[in-house]
C-alpha positions in Angstrom: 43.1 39.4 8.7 46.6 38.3 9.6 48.1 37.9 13.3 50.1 40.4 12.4 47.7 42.2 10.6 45.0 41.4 13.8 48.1 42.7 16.6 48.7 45.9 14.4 45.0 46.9 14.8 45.5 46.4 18.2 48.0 48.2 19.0 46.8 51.2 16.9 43.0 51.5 18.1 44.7 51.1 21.6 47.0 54.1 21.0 43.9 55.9 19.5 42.0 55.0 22.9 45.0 55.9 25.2 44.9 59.0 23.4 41.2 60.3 23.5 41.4 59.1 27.1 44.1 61.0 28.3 43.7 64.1 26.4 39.5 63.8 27.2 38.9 64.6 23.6 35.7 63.2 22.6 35.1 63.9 26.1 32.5 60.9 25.2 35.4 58.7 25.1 35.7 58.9 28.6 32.1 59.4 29.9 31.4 55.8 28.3 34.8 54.0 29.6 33.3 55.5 33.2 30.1 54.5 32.6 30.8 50.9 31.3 33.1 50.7 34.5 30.1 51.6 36.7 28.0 48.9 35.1 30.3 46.5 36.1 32.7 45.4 33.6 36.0 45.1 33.7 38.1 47.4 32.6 40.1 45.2 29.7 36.6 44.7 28.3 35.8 48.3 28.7 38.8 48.9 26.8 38.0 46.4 23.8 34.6 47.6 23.9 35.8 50.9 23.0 38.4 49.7 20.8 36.2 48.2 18.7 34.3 51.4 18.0 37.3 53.2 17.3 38.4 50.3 14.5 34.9 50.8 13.0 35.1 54.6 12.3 39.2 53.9 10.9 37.6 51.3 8.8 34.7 53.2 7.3 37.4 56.5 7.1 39.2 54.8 4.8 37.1 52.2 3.2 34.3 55.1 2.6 36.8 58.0 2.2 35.1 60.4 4.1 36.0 62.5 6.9 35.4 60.8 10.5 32.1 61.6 12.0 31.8 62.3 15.2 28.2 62.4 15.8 28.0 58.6 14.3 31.2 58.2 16.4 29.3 59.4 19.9 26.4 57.3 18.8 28.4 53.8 18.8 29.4 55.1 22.0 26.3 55.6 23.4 25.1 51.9 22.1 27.7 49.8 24.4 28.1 47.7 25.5 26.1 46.5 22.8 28.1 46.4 19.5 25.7 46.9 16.5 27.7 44.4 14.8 26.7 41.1 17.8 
């Protein structure tokens, strides 16, 4: 991917993440960002942690073309900090 390709992903799973943050919707958004703050790390990583499942599910969305799934979604959540793909 392209550094502007690579900053536009960015900048749109971090709108994603602001999003389901603020408006608690998953409310397992949240629950995990709290939790991976309580387990001690910091909250940028926290962030990319999440971000990172959030690029996932827009990749497979549109790569697959099927609707996003939130039980698969809640899942990766419940996996961090591990990311299936280390």
């Amino acid at each position: 991917m392209t550094d502007p390709g690579r900053e536009a992903l960015r900048r749109a799973t971090s709108e994603v993440l602001e999003n389901q943050l603020g408006d608690n919707d998953p409310p397992e958004t949240r629950e995990t960002y709290e939790r991976l703050l309580a387990e001690g790390i910091a909250d940028g990583e926290a962030r990319r942690l999440l971000s990172a499942i959030i690029a996932v599910e827009i990749f497979e969305v549109i790569k697959e073309g099927r609707p996003f799934d939130r039980d698969r979604f809640v899942e990766r959540l419940r996996l961090l900090p591990k990311l299936e793909f280390d």
